[in-house]
N, C-alpha and C positions, 0 to 999 in steps of 0.2 A: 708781522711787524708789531715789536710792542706800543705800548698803548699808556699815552698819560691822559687824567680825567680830573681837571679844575672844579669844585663846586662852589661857588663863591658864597653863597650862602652859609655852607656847613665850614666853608676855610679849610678846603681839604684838596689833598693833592693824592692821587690815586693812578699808581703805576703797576698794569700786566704785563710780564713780562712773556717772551712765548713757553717757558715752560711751564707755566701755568703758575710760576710764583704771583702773589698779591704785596702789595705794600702801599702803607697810608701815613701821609707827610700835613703836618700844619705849615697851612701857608697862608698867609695874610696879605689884604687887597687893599688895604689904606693906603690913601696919596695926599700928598699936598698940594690946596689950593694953589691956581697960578697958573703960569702960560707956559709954554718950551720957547726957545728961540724961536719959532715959524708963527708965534701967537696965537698957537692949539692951547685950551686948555689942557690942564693934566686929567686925566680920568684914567682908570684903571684896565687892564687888557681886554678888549671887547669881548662877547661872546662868539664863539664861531669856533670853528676847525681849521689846525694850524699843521700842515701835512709834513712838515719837515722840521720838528725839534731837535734839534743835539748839545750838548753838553759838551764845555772844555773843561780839560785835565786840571785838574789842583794847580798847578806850578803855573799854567796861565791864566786861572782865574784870580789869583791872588795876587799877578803881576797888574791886575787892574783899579787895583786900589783898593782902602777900607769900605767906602760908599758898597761893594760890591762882595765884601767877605771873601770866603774862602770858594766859594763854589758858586758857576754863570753857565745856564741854559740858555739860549738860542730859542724864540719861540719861530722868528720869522716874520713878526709885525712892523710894519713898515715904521711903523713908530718907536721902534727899538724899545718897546716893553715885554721887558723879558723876565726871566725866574732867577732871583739871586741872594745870595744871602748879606752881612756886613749890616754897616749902617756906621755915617762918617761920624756921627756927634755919638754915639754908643760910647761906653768905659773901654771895652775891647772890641771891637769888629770883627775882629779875627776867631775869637772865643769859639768853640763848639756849641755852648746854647749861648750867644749874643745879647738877647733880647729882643724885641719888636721896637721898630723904628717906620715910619711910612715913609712910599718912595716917592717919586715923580708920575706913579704909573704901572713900574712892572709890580708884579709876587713879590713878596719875602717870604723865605723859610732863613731857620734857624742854620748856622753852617754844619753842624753837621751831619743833619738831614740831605741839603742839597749835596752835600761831598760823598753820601753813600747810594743819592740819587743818580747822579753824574757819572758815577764807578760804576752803577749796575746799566745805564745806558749805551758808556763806549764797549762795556763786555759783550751789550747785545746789538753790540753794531752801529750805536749813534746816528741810527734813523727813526724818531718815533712821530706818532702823528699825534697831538694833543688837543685835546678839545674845551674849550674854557664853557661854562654854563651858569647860570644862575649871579653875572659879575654884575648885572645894570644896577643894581644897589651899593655898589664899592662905595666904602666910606670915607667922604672927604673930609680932611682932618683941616 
């Protein structure tokens, strides 16, 4: 099964895939102060192992708005903090490098990191297990 690997300290995203390819993504853990609808603060994807990642195709990620960019992983967090690119007050959201914007909670990558992340996941089946590490310091903006 491939294998993504968050380190939040180093802001890196780290996907094996099983042919033994590597690949390494910046991804950014900053959130904004404040509550969700249920009166959770926002803090960033917890530590732990998330057995069931997948990735939607281009054409459905981008049906979910600028907030979300071009490309949207699935981590499995019951708090729907997930891995995405975009950002709504950004110049373009759409853009291939966008810029950093923080979220409510999930990742951001650049779109078009998560767009060749997402492509190389559903090729390898769009079942990975992702394990977040090093998040308890995410930076609250």
């Amino acid at each position: 099964m491939p294998k993504l690997h968050y380190d939040g300290k180093k802001l890196n995203l780290h996907y094996s895939r099983d042919n033994g390819e590597e690949y390494d993504f910046n991804c950014h853990n900053q959130f904004e102060s404040g509550e969700n609808e249920e009166g959770e603060p926002h803090e960033s994807l917890p530590n732990g192992i998330y057995p069931h990642a997948w990735a939607e195709d281009t054409e459905t990620a981008m049906s979910n708005g600028k907030s979300y960019g071009c490309g949207y992983i699935h981590t499995g967090d019951a708090r729907g903090r997930d891995i995405h690119g975009g950002g709504s007050s950004l110049p373009d959201p759409y853009a291939d490098y966008q810029g950093w914007l923080c979220t409510y909670g999930c990742l951001r990558m650049q779109n078009a990191d998560v767009v060749k992340l997402s492509e190389m996941m559903i090729e390898d089946g769009n079942a990975v297990e992702l394990t977040v590490e090093n998040n308890e310091d995410a930076e609250e903006i």
